[in-house]
N, C-alpha and C positions, 0 to 999 in steps of 0.2 A: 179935725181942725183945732178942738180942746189942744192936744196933743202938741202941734205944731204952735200954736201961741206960747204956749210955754213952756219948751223946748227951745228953739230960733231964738238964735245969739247967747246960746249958753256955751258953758265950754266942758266938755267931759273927756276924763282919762278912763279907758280899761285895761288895765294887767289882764295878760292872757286871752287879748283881742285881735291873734293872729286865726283862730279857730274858736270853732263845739259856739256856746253862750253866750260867749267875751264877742265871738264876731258877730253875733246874729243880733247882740244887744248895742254895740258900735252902729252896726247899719240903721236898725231902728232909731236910732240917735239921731245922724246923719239925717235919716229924710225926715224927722222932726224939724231939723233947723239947726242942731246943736253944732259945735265944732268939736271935733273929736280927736284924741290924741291916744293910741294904742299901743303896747308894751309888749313885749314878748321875747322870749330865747331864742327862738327859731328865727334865722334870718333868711331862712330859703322861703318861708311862708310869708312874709310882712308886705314884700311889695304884691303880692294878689292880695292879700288882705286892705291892704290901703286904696286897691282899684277896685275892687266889693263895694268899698264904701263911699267913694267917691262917686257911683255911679248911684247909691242909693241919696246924694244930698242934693237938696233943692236950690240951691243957687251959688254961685261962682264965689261968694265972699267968705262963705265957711272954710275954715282948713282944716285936712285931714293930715297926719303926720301919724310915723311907726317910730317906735324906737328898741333896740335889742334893748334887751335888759332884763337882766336877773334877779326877781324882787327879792331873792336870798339873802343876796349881795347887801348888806346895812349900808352900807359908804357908797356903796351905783346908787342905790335908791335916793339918798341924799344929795348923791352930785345932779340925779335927775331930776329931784323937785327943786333945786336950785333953777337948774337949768331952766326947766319950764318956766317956774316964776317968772323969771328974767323974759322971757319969750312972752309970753300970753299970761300974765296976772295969776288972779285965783281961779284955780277949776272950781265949777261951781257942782258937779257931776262927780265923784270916783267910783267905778265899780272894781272891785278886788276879783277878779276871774280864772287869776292863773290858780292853778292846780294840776298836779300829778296824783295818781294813784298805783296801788301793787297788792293785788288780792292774792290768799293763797292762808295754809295751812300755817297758824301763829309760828311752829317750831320750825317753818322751812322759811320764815321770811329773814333774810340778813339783817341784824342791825341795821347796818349801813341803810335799806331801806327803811326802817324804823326812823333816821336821822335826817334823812333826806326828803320823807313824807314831810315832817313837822316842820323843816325849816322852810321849803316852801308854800306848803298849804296852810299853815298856821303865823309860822313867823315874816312869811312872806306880805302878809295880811297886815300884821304886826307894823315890818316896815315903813310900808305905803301909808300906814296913817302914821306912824311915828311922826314922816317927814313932810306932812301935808296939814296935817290939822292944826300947828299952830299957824298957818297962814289964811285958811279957813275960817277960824274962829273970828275974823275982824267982819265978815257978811254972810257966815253960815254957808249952809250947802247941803249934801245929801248923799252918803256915804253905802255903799251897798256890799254886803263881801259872802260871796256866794260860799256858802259850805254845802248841805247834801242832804239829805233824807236819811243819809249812816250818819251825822251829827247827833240828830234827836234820838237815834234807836239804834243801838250797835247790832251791827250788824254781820252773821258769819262769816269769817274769811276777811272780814276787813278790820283788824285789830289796829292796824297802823293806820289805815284810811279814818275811822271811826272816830279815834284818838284825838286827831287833827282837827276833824272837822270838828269835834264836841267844841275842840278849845277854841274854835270857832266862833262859835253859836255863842260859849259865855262871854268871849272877850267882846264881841259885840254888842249883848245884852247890858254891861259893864260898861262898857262907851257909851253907850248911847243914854244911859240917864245921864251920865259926866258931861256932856256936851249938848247935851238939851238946853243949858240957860244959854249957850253961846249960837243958836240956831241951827245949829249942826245935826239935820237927821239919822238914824243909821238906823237900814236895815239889814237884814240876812236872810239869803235866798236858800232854799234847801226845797234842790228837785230827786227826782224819784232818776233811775237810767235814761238818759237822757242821748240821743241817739249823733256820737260825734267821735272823732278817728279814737279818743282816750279809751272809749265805753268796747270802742273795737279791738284794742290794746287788753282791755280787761277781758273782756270772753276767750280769750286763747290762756289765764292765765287762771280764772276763777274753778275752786274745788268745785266737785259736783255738789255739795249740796246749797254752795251759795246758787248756782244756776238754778238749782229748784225755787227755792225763795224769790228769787227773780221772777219764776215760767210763774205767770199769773198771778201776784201781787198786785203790781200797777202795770201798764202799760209802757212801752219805752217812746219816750218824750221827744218832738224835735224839739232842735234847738230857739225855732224860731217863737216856738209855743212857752217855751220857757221865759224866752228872751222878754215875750210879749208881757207875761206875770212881772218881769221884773223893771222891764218900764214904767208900766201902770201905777208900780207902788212907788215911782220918783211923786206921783201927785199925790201920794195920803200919808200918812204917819203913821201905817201899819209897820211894826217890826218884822212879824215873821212873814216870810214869803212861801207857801206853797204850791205851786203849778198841780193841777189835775185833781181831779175829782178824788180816782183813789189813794191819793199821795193823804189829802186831808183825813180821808176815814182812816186810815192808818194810822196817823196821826193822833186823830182823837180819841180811836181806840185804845192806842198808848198811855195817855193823859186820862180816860176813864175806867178803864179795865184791863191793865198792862198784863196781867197775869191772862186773859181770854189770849191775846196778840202773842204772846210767848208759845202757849198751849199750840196754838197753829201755825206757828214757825217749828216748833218742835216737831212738830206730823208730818210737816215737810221733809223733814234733816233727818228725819228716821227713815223715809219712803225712801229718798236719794239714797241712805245707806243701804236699804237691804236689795236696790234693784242693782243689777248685773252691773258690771263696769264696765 
């Protein structure tokens, strides 16, 4: 009931709210009360994604709306927070959700994928608040931009992934004091594998010994458990977002004994190499 008092009658955008996170945090949105406006490339996914959500809101006056779009794209994203404005005022919500990834061995990954991580898992980010925040700053808001658990801790096989999401985690860190005097919260979500068609695209593509690092690290996460962590933290002014138990000790391991967490990723990436292929 907290939840839905203040939630109802806000208004939230998600990039990359056709699927995985983005939809599962849309929906919780919706049956909060909020009205929700979701982004995506995919246009064969958008209309099930807007009947998702529509099915999860609580009453006839909220509106759901999709829209393609490429947060790549500098000048879509700005014709789109135009557009919006003009439509429904200030979002008082943005969560940054779109993202792609491409695991695999540093020397076998293409440029091209190197350029296409960044521009939309980093710069896509970039975008969306370029062209939102100064219309923000006049009543504040709450800005979220999901990076990963390969952010804080590079992780094997994701040199490109990793990359992104770090510049992630800072440019966020960086915001969010910058935009503290104008009410503007921001935080960044960073969950552990997180179980959605992306995470399914990755296992057919990840070396063996990132799947060992994976088998028994943390558990693989839904989306909706994720989703739930990153609702919750629209009510507090925590920055970092965590989901799961061992997503955190990993974490803190990191930040207290980086060298212990290395030692045992190492043991891992040696076993994956010396077992059969």
């Amino acid at each position: 009931m907290a939840r839905k008092r203040k939630l109802e009658g806000s208004t939230a955008i998600v990039t990359g709210g056709s699927s995985g996170i983005g939809l599962a945090a849309a929906c919780l949105l919706a049956s909060g009360g909020a009205n929700v406006a979701i982004a995506a490339r995919r246009t064969d996914v958008l209309g099930e994604a807007v009947a998702l959500i529509r099915s999860a809101q609580t009453n006839h006056e909220q509106f759901v709306e999709a829209t393609s779009l490429d947060v790549a794209d500098r000048r879509a994203v700005a014709d789109y927070a135009h557009t919006f404005a003009r439509a429904h005022g200030t979002p008082d919500i943005i969560i940054n959700s779109a993202g792609i990834t491409h695991p695999g061995y540093f020397e076998e990954i293409p440029f091209e994928i190197f350029e296409e991580i960044m521009q939309v898992d980093y710069f896509g980010v970039l975008n969306v608040c370029r062209s939102f925040v100064p219309v923000m700053k006049v009543r504040g808001g709450h800005i979220v931009n999901v990076a990963s658990a390969a952010g804080l801790y590079g992780v094997f096989g994701y040199t490109a992934y990793s990359a992104a999401k770090f510049a992630v985690v800072g440019f966020s860190q960086a915001l969010r004091s910058e935009l503290k005097p104008n009410g503007i919260r921001v935080s960044v979500l960073c969950p552990v594998d997180t179980d959605t068609p992306q995470l399914a695209m990755e296992n057919e593509l990840k070396p063996k010994e990132t799947h060992a690092i994976s088998s028994g690290t943390a558990d693989v996460m839904t989306p909706e458990t994720v989703a739930e962590a990153l609702v919750d933290a629209l009510f507090t002014n925590r920055f970092l977002i965590i989901p799961g138990r061992e997503a955190k000790l990993a974490y803190l391991a990191n930040r207290i004994a980086p060298g212990l967490l290395e030692q045992y990723l190492d043991g891992k990436i040696r076993r994956a190499r010396s077992s059969a292929p």
